[in-house]
C-alpha positions in Angstrom: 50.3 36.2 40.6 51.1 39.3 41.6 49.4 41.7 43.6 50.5 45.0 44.8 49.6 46.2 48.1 49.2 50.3 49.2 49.3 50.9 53.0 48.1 54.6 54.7 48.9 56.1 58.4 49.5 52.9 61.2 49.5 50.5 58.6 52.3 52.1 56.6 54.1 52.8 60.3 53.6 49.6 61.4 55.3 48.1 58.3 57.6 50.6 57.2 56.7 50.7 53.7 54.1 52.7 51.6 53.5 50.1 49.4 54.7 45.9 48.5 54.0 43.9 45.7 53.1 40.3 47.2 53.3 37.1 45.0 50.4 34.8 45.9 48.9 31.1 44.4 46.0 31.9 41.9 42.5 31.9 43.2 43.9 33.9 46.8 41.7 36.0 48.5 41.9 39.5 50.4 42.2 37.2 53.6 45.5 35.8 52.0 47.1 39.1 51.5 46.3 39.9 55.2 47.5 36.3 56.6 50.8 37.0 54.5 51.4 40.3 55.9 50.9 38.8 59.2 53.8 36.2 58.4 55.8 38.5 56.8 55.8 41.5 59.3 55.0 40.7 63.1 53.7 44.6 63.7 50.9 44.8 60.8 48.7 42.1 63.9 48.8 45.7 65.9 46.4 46.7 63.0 43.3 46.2 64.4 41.1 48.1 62.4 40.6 48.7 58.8 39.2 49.1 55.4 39.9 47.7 52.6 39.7 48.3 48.9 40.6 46.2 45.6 40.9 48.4 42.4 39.6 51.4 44.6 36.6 49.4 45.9 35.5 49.1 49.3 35.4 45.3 49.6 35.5 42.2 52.3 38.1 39.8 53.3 36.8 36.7 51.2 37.2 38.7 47.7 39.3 36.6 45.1 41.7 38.6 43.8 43.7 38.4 39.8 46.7 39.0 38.8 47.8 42.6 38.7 45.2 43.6 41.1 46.0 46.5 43.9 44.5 46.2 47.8 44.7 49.1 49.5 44.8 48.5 53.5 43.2 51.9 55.1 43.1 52.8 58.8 40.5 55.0 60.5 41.4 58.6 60.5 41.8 60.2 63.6 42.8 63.9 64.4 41.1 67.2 65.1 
């Protein structure tokens, strides 16, 4: 399935890349999407901190995701 992947501020630094479409097994979970990232770029691990949202919805890292779905990987804001 695919999935297609939005990243904001450090996230979008660290990978260079505003956005990715990710193909994943059917039945993968937010979790996955993270552990790929991981694999696939070495800096996204100096993301320690984050929201994210499926479909615009705050949600947590064991939500199973469907084909077509987007995750949205935000950082806390910072800035004065």
């Amino acid at each position: 399935m695919t999935i297609f992947v939005k990243l904001f501020a450090l996230g979008r630094e660290l990978i260079g890349k505003n956005e990715l479409n990710l193909q994943l097994e059917s039945g993968a979970t937010v979790q996955d999407v993270l552990d790929q990232l991981g694999r696939d770029y070495q800096d996204f691990g100096r993301l320690s901190s984050f929201m994210i949202a499926v479909n615009m919805e705050y949600t947590e890292t064991n939500h199973v995701l469907k084909d077509g779905d987007e995750v949205a990987i935000i950082p806390p804001v910072s800035g004065g």
